[in-house]
C-alpha positions in Angstrom: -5.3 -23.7 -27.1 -8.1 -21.2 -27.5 -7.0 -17.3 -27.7 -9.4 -16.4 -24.8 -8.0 -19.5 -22.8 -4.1 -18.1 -23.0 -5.5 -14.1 -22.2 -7.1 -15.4 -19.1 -5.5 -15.3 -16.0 -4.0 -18.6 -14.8 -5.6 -20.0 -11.2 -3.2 -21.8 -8.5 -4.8 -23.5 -5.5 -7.8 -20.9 -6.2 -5.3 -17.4 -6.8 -5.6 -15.4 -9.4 -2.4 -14.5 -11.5 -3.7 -11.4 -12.4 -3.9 -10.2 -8.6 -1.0 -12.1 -7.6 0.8 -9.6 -10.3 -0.4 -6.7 -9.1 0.8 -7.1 -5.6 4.0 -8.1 -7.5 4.1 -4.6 -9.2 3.0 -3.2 -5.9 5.8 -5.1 -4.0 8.5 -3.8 -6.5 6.9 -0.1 -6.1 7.3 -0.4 -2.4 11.0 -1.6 -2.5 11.9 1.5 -4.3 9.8 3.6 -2.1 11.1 2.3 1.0 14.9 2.1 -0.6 14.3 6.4 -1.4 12.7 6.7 2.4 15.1 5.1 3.9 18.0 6.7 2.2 17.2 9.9 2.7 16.6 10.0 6.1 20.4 8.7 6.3 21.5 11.0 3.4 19.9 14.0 5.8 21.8 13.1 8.9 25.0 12.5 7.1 24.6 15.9 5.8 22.8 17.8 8.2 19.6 18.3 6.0 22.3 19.4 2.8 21.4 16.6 0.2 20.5 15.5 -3.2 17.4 13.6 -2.2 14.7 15.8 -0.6 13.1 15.3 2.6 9.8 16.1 1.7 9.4 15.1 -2.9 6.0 16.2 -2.8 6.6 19.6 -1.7 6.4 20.9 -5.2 8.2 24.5 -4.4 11.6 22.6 -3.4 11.4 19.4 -5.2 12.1 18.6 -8.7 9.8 16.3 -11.4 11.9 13.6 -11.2 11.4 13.2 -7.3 7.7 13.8 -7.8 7.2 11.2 -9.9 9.8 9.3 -7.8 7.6 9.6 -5.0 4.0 10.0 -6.4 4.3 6.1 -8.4 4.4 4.7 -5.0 1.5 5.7 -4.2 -0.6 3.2 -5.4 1.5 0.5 -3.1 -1.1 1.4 0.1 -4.2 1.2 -1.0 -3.8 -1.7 -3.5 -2.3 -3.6 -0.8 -5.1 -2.4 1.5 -7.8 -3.1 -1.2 -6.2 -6.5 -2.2 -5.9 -7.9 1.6 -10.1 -7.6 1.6 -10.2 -9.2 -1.8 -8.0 -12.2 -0.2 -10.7 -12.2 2.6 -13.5 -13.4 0.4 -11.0 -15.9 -1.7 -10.4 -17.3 1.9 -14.5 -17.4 2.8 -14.9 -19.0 -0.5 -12.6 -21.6 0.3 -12.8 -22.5 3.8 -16.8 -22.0 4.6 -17.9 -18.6 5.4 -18.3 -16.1 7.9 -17.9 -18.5 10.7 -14.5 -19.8 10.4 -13.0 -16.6 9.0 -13.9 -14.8 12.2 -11.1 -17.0 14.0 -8.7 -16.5 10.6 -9.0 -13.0 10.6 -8.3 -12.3 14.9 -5.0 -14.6 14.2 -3.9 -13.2 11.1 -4.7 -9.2 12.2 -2.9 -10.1 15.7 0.0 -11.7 14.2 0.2 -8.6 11.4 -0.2 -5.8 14.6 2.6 -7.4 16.2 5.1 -7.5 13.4 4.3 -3.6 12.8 5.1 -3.5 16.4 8.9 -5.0 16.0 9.6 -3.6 12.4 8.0 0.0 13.6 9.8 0.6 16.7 13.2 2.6 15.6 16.1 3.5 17.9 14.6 0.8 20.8 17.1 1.2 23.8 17.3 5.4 23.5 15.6 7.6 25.4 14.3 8.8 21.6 12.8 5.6 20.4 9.5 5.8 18.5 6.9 3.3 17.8 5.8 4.0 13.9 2.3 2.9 13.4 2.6 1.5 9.9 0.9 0.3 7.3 1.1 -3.5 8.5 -0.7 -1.8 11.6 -3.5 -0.3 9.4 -4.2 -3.5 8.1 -3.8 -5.8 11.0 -6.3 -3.6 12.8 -8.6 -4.0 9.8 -8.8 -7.6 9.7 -9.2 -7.3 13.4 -12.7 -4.9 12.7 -13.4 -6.9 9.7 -13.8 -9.9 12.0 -16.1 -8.1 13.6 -18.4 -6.8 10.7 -18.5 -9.9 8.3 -21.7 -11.3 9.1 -23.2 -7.8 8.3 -26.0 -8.1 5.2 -24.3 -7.1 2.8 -26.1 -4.0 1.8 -25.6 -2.4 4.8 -21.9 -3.4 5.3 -21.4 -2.1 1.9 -23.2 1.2 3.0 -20.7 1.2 6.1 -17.7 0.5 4.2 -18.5 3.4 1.6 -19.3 5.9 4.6 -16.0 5.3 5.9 -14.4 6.1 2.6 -16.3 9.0 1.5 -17.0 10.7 5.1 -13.9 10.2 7.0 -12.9 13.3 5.1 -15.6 15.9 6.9 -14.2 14.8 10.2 -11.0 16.6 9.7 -12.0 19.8 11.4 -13.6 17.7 14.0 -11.9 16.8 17.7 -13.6 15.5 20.5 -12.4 16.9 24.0 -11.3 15.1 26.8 -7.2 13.6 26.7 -8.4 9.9 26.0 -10.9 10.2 23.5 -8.9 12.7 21.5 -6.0 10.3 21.3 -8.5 7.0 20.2 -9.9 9.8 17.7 -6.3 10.7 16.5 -5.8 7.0 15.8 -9.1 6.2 14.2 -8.7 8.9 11.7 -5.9 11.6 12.2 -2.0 11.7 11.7 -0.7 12.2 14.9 2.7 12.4 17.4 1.9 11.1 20.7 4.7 11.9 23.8 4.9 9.5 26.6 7.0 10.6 29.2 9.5 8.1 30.2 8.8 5.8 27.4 9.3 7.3 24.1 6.8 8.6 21.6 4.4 7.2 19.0 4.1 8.2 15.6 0.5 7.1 14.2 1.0 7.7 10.6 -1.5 5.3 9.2 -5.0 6.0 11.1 -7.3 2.8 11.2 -11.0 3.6 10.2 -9.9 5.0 6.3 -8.0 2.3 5.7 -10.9 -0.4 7.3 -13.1 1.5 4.5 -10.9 0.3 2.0 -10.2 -3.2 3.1 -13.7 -3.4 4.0 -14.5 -2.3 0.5 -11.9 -4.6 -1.0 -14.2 -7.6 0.8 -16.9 -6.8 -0.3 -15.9 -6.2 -3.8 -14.6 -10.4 -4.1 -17.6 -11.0 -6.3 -15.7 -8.7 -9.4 -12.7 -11.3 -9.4 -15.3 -14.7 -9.4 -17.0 -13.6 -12.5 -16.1 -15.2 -15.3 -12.5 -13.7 -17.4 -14.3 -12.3 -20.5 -16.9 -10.6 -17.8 -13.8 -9.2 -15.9 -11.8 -7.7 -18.8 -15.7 -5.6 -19.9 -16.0 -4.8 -16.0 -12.5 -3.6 -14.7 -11.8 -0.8 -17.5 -15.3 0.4 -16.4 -14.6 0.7 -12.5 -11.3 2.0 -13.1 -12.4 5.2 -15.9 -15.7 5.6 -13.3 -12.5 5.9 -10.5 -10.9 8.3 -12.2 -13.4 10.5 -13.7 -15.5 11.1 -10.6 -11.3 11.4 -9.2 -11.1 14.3 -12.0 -14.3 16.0 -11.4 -13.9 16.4 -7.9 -10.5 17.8 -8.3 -11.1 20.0 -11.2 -14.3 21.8 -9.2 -12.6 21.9 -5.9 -15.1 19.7 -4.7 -15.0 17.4 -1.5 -12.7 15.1 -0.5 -9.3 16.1 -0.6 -7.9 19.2 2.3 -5.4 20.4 -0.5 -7.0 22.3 -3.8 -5.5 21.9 -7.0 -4.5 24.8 -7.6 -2.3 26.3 -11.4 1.4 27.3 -10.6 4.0 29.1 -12.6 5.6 25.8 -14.3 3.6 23.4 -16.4 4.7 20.4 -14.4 3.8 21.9 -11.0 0.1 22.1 -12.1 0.1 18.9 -13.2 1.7 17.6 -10.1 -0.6 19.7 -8.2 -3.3 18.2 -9.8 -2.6 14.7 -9.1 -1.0 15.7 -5.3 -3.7 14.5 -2.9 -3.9 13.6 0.6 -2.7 10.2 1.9 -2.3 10.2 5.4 -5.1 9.5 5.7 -6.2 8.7 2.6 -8.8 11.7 1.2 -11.7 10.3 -1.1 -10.0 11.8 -4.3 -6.4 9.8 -3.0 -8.7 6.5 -2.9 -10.5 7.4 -6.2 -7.3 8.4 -7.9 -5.3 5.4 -6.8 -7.9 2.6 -7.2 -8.9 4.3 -10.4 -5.3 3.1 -11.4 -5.4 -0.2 -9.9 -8.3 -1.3 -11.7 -6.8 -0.2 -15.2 -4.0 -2.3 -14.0 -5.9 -5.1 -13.1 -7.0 -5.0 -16.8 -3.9 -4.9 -18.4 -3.0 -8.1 -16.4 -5.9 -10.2 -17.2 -5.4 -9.9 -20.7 -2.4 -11.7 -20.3 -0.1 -8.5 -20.7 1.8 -9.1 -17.7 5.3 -9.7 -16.5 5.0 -12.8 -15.0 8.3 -12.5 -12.7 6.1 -10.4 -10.2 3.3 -13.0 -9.2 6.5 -14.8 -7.6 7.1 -11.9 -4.9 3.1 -11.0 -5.1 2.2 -14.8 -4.3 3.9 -14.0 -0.2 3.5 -10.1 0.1 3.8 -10.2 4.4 7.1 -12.3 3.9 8.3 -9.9 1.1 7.4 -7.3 3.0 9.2 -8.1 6.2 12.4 -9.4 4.3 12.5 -6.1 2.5 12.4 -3.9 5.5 15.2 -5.4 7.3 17.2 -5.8 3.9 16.9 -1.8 3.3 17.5 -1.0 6.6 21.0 -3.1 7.0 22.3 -2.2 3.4 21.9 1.7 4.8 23.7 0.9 7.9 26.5 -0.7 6.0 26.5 2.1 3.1 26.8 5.2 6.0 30.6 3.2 6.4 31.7 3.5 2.9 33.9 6.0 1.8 32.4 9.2 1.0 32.7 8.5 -2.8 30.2 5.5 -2.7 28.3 7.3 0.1 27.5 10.2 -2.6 26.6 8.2 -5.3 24.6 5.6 -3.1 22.5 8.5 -1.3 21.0 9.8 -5.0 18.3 9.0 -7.5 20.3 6.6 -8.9 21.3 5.0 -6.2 17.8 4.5 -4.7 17.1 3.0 -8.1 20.0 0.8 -8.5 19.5 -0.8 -4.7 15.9 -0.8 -5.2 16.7 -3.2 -7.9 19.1 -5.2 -6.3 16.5 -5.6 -3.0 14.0 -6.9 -5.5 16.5 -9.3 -7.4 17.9 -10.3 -4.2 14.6 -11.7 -2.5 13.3 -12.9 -5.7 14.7 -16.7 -5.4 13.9 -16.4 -1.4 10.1 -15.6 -2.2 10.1 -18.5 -4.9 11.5 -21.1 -2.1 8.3 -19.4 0.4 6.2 -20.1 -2.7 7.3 -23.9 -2.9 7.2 -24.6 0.6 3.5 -23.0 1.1 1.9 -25.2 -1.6 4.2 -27.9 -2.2 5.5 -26.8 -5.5 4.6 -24.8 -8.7 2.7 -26.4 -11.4 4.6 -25.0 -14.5 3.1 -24.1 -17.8 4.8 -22.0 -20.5 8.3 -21.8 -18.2 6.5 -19.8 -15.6 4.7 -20.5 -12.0 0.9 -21.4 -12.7 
């Protein structure tokens, strides 16, 4: 077999293993993420706010480098999985005829993904306290349902709609329009916000639609990079992702637009660096985007030379059943760890423990998402000992 043939990324019922391992990587990332959020909510009520993880890692006067990192890695998890779901769009066009059918695909799919945000997102349901967490899975369920929408746009000016979203969202930060109702749509189209309902409970809308539409819409419209032929990918992707992160670095070194925090040089060498690289994500500023796309892309390289780890296309081949297993798996091993004895309680409720159950979430649903994998297409073709 031909060198360039074994480098190129191996198709499956029309995937890509090169994307399929990057939502792998992206799924793993968002374990450990998830396993550290998770945990330290729990370590901070079992200690009354006294613990070894810190509520808030990015807060770079009470944090330390490890939890930075820790915290900043997962970062790319969003918007790659944002990014990716508009790429999977136009795969699904491709195969099943156009705009026309994937209007009805898109209103089933975004409906179905709203209301599993709305089960997994509701915490403490029969207290007078419970909140309704408006997640990711709601950002991109309400995309698809907008994308539906848009998709027969000409493509230039979708594209010029998409990239507005992106790159202006950030000068309507200052911005709120008056009157109760409109305010709260706006807060949900593009602000972080805490809504109160008396009677009912609150509503935490941490991930605001229209920024994250940008991206999926961008994501869509940017299908064509992955049906280019491989030796055209591997020239192409190393080019969008050093464009991503130099226009990223230029921005950020001139405190220009796009991000509401400026880098700014602090007393430790670490700090500045983690200052520099410490932008906005809810919502996601211009430079967050540029920074974390810029990343993906690189990544995207890597894998389609072949320099991959082929155990992550497995979990990345059925990211909304991962992702729903995950949640409920994180959120029942902390239940059962707050009833251990205090000495597994410490060591559980650190950095090492996040890392240790992060791995052992991972390992655990790895078989479960190969039998999802088997069912959905009837069984892997194997080549080289690995899923094709």
């Amino acid at each position: 077999m031909m060198a360039d043939t074994v480098a190129s990324p191996r198709r499956s019922g029309g995937r890509l293993a090169s994307i399929d391992a990057m939502r792998g990587l992206v799924m793993l990332l968002m374990t450990f993420d998830h396993v550290r959020g998770d945990f330290t909510a729990v370590a901070q009520r079992l200690w009354h706010g006294v613990s070894v993880l810190p509520a808030n890692p990015l807060e770079l006067e009470t944090t330390t480098p490890t939890f930075f990192l820790m915290r900043w890695v997962t970062h790319l998890c969003a918007p790659t999985f944002v990014f990716l779901a508009g790429v999977s769009v136009n795969f699904w066009m491709l195969r099943h005829g156009g705009e026309h059918s994937v209007g009805r695909y898109l209103l089933t799919r975004g409906a179905m993904i709203v209301g599993i945000n709305m089960i997994l997102g509701l915490h403490a349901p029969f207290s007078s306290t419970r909140v309704l967490v408006l997640g990711v899975l709601w950002a991109i369920g309400c995309s698809m349902l907008l994308l539906a929408i848009v998709v027969r746009l000409p493509r230039t000016l979708s594209l010029c709609l998409a990239l507005l979203l992106v790159v202006g969202h950030d000068a309507l930060r200052a911005y709120m329009p008056e009157g109760e109702v409109v305010s709260a749509l706006w807060k949900l189209a593009f602000v972080r916000a805490y809504f109160e309902i008396p009677g009912i409970g609150a509503v935490y809308a941490l991930y605001t639609v229209l920024p994250w539409f940008g991206l999926m819409w961008l994501g869509h419209l940017c299908g064509w990079v992955f049906r280019l032929e491989a030796a055209q990918r591997r020239r192409l992707l190393p080019v969008l992702g050093a464009g991503c992160l130099a226009l990223f670095a230029l921005l950020r070194l001139s405190d220009g637009y796009g991000d509401p925090t400026p880098f700014m040089a602090q007393s430790a060498a670490w700090q500045t660096m983690a200052s520099f690289v410490n932008v906005e994500k809810y919502p996601p500023s211009l430079q967050f985007s540029l920074l974390t796309l810029g990343v993906m892309w690189l990544l995207l390289a890597w894998f389609e030379r072949g320099r991959r780890l082929e155990f992550l296309c497995v979990p990345g081949r059925v990211p909304l059943a991962y992702y729903v297993l995950h949640i409920i798996c994180i959120r029942a091993l902390a239940t059962v760890l707050t009833l251990m004895p205090d000495p597994v309680r410490s060591a559980s409720f650190s950095a090492s423990g996040v890392v240790v159950f992060s791995a052992l979430v991972f390992a655990a649903l790895y078989p479960v998402c190969a039998w999802i994998g088997l069912w959905r297409t009837g069984g892997y073709r194997m080549s080289g000992g690995a899923p094709a």
